[in-house]
N, C-alpha and C positions, 0 to 999 in steps of 0.2 A: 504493500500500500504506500502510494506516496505521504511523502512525512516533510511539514516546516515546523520549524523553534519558533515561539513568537513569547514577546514580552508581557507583563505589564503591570503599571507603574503608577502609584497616588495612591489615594484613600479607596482603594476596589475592595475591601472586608465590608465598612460599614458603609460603603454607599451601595454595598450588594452588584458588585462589577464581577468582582470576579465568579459570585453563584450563578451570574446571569452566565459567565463563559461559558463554564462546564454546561452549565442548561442546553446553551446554542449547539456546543459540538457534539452533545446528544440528539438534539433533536435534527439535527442535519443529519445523521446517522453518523457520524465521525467516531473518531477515537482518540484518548490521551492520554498523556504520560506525564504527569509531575514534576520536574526535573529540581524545582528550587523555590520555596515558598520562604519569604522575611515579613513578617507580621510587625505595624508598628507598636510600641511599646504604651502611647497615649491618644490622645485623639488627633493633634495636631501632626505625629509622626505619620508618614509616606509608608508606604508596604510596595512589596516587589516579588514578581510570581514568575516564573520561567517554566513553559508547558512544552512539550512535543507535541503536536495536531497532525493526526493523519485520517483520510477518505480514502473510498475505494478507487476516486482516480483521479487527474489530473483535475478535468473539471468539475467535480466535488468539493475537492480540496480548495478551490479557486473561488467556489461559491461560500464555502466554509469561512474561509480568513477575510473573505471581504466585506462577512454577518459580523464575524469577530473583531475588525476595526470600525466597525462603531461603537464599540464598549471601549474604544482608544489599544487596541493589541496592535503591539508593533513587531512586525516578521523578522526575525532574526538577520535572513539573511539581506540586509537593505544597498537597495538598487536604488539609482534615479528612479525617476517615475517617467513610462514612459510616454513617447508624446508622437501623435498623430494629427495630418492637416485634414480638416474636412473635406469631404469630398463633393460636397454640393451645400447650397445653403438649407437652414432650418432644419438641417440634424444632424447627429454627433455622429462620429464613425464607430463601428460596431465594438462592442467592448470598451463603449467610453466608462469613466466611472463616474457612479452616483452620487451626490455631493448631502451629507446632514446637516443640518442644523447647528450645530457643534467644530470649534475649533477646528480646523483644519491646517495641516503644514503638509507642503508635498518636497520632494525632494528634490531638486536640480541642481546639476555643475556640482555634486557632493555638500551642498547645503539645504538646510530645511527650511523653506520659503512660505512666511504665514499665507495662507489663503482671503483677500478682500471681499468683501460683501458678500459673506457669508449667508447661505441660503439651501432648504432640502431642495430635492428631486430635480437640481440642473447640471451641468457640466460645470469642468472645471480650466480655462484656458491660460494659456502664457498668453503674454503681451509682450512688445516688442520692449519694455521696458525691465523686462526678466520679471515682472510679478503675474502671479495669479488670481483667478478670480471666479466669482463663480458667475456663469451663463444661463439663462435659459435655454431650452432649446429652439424656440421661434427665434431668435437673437443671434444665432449662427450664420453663420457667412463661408463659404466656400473659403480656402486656405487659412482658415482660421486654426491653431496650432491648442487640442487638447491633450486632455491625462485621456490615457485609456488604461483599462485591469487596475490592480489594487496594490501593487507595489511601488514602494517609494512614498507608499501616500500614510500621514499618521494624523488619527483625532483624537483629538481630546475630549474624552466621554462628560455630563454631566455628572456631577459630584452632590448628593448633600452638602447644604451651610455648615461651616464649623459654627454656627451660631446658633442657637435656640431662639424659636419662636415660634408664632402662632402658623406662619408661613409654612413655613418648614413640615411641623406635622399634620398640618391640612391640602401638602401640596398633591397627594398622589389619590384622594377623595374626592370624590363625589356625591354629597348628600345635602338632603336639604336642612339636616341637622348638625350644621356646623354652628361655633359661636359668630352670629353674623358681625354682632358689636366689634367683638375682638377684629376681627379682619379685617373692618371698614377703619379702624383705626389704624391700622398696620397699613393699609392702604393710602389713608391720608399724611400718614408720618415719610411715606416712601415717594410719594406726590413732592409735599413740600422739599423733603432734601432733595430730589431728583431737580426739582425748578432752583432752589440756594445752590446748587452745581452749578448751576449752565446746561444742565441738559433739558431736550425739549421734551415736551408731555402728549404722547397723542393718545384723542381720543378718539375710537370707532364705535359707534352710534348709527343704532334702528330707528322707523317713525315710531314704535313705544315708548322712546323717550319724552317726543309728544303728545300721545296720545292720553300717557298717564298723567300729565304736568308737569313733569319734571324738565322742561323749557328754564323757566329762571333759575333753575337749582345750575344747570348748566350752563347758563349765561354769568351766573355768580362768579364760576370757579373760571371763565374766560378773563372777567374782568379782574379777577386775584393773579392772572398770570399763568391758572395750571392746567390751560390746554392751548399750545402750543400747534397741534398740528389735530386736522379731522378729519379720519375718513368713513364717508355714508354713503348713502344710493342718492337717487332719486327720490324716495317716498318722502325723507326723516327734510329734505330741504322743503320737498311738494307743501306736505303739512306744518314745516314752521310757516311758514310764509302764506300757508291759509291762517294761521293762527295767530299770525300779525295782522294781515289783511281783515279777518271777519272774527276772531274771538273762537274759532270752531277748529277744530281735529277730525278728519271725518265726517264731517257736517256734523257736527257735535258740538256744543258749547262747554269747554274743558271745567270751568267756573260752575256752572250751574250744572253740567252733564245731563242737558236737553238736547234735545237733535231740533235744528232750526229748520225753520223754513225753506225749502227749497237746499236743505242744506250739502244734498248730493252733489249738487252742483259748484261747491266753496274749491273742492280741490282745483277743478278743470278750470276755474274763471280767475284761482293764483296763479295758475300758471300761464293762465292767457296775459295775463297785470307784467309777470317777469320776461315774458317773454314780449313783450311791447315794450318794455321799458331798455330790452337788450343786454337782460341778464341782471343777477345779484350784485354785482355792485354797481351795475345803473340805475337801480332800483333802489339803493341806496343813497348813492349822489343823489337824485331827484326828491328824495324826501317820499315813495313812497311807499318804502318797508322803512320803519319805526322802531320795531321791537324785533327781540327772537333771537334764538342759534343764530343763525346766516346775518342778520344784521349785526351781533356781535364781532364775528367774523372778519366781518370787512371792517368792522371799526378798530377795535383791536388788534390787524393784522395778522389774523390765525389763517394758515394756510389753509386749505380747504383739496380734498379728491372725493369728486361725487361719482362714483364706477356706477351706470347702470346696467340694466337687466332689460331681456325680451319685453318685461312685463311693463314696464315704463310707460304711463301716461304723460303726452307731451315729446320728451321731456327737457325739463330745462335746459335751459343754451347751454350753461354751466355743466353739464350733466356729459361725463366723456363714454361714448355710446362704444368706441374700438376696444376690447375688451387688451390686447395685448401694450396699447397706449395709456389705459388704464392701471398696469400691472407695472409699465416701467414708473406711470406718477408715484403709484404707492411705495416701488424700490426708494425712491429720489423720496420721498415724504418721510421714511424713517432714520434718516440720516442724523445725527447724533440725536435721536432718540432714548431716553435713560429709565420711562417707563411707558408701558402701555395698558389703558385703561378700555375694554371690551364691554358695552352696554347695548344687550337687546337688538343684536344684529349677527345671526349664525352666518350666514352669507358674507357678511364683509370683516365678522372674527374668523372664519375660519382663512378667508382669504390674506387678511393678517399675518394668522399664526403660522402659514406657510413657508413667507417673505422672514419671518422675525428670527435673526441669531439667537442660539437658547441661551446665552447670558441676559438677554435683554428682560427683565421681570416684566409680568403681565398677569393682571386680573382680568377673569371675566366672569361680567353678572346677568344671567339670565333666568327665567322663569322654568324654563325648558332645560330639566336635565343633558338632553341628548347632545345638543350645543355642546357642552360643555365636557360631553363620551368622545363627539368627532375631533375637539381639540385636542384632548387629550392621546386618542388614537392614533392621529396625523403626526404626534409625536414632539409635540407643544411644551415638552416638558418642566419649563420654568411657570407656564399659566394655570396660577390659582382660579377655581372655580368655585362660583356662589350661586347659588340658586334660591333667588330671592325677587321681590316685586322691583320694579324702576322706582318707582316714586319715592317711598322710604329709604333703599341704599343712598339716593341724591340727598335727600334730606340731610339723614346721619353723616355723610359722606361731605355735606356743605358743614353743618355745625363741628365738627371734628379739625375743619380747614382752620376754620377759622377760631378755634383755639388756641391751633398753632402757631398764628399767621397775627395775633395779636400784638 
């Protein structure tokens, strides 16, 4: 059977790296040999494991160690990584390799070259400047120079905090019986230092933000500074801006929660008002959007990606209908990013959590368990999940702000 040595190296006891190894080379059907286990002595002490990994054959094996370097196993016997030009555009050449979420260093010219804009399920290219990075695959270009196979390439797995907190042992749960308090405060303590850094705050936001009230609770934390960057659809802009416009969500009065008059018709004649006026922030120069998300926005300079959907009424001018134009605003949108805040939009969290390096911390608060299964699936692994109403998280989530912020 073919047989390679592979490393590996950090906290893999209690972050459960190393049970996950053996797991994988079992269920791959593999086989292994122990060769050297050093256990560290306290929490803060490194551990180091040296395995023999053999499959029934070459590409087993290949399939094997390239499961295995996402837990960060690094193959003994280390090569450059190798590297192939595209052979046409809009896709990788066969045997490219798949890129995680997670740290990445690939090896060239005998050094280990961090990986930029880190990102799952794309390619990984040189650039004429000797760095790496990660690609899409719509975003390829005929002689464009990738990694192909699994050699030479090393990540760095996610780790449990050496730190205790609420974070920490609610991050791999999903329940609706978490302590909500605790976490929205954990939340807002990670908000405030993320913005007293310099780093920017984005938030991704569904129309349930509106729908529920929770409009000024979000307009609050804009004018406090702690959202930075926002990405939504079409609906969450559609109905602020009926909600400025006419007092209604839905044809719905948010205030008194009557359905008005004729009220079916608030969304289609907002969006007739923005799109006469030639968009969100002409419609703010002219004086007439007033209030809301999207007038905050433009007032306070918060960047704004509205990705839409087939489903889209309208939609707004502002509203980027090319789905793959869409995907590079959100890359460019997360750029010194330091947290991310997920509210009542599975569609543009999960689109998120795709795009988002796993160091980047990320809450998300929905209603909707499932939301918060597919993040976690898709392999999200720093996004805490809450499953809790819109309204009262804003609430708690505003009063908490400004405690700290006093």
């Amino acid at each position: 059977m073919p047989t390679e040595e592979i490393t590996l190296e950090g906290h893999i006891i209690d972050s459960l790296v190393f049970t996950r190894v053996l797991d994988d080379i079992i269920s791959f059907g593999g086989d292994f040999r122990i060769l050297e286990v050093h256990v560290g002595q306290s929490r803060n002490d490194r551990s180091h494991a040296r395995l023999e990994v053999s499959a029934e054959d070459e590409a087993a094996l290949g399939e094997l160690l390239h499961q295995l370097q996402q837990h960060g196993a690094l193959i003994r016997s280390v090569q450059d990584a190798e590297i192939s030009a595209a052979d046409m555009d809009g896709a990788f050449p066969e045997d490219f390799y798949s890129s995680t979420n997670m740290q990445t260093f690939i090896r060239h010219g005998g050094q280990w070259v961090e990986v930029r804009d880190q990102e799952m399920d794309c390619g990984v290219s040189l650039g004429s400047d000797g760095g790496f990075r990660c690609v899409p695959v719509a975003s390829v270009k005929r002689g464009d120079r990738l990694v192909r196979g699994h050699r030479g390439v090393r990540v760095v797995p996610f780790e449990r905090s050496r730190e205790k907190g609420v974070f920490e042992f609610m991050a791999s749960e999903i329940s609706t019986e978490k302590p909500k308090n605790a976490i929205i405060r954990q939340c807002a303590k990670l908000m405030v230092q993320c913005h007293n850094d310099g780093k920017r705050l984005l938030l991704v936001a569904g129309p349930a933000v509106v729908h529920t009230g929770s409009s000024d609770h979000v307009v609050h934390l804009i004018q406090r500074g702690l959202v930075n960057v926002l990405f939504a659809g079409n609906a969450l802009a559609v109905h602020d801006c009926e909600h400025a416009l006419y007092g209604t969500s839905l044809g719905v009065y948010i205030e008194k929660a009557t359905l008005a008059d004729t009220g079916h018709e608030h969304h289609l004649r907002a969006i007739n008002t923005i799109r006469r006026a030639g968009g969100i922030p002409a419609a703010v120069q002219k004086g007439l959007l007033k209030s809301g998300i999207m007038h905050a926005c433009v007032k306070h300079g918060v960047e704004y990606v509205l990705a839409g959907s087939v489903r889209d009424d309208g939609p707004l001018p502002d509203v980027i209908t090319d789905m793959l134009v869409a995907q590079d605003r959100m890359r460019a949108g997360i750029k010194n990013v330091g947290f991310v805040l997920m509210v009542a939009s599975g569609l543009h969290s999960i689109a998120t959590g795709n795009i988002l390096p796993a160091w980047i911390p990320a809450v998300c608060v929905d209603i909707n368990p499932s939301v918060l299964t597919k993040l976690s699936d898709r392999g999200s692994f720093q996004t805490i999940g809450l499953v809790t109403d819109v309204e009262p998280f804003f609430r708690e989530l505003v009063h908490e702000v400004d405690l700290l912020m006093r």
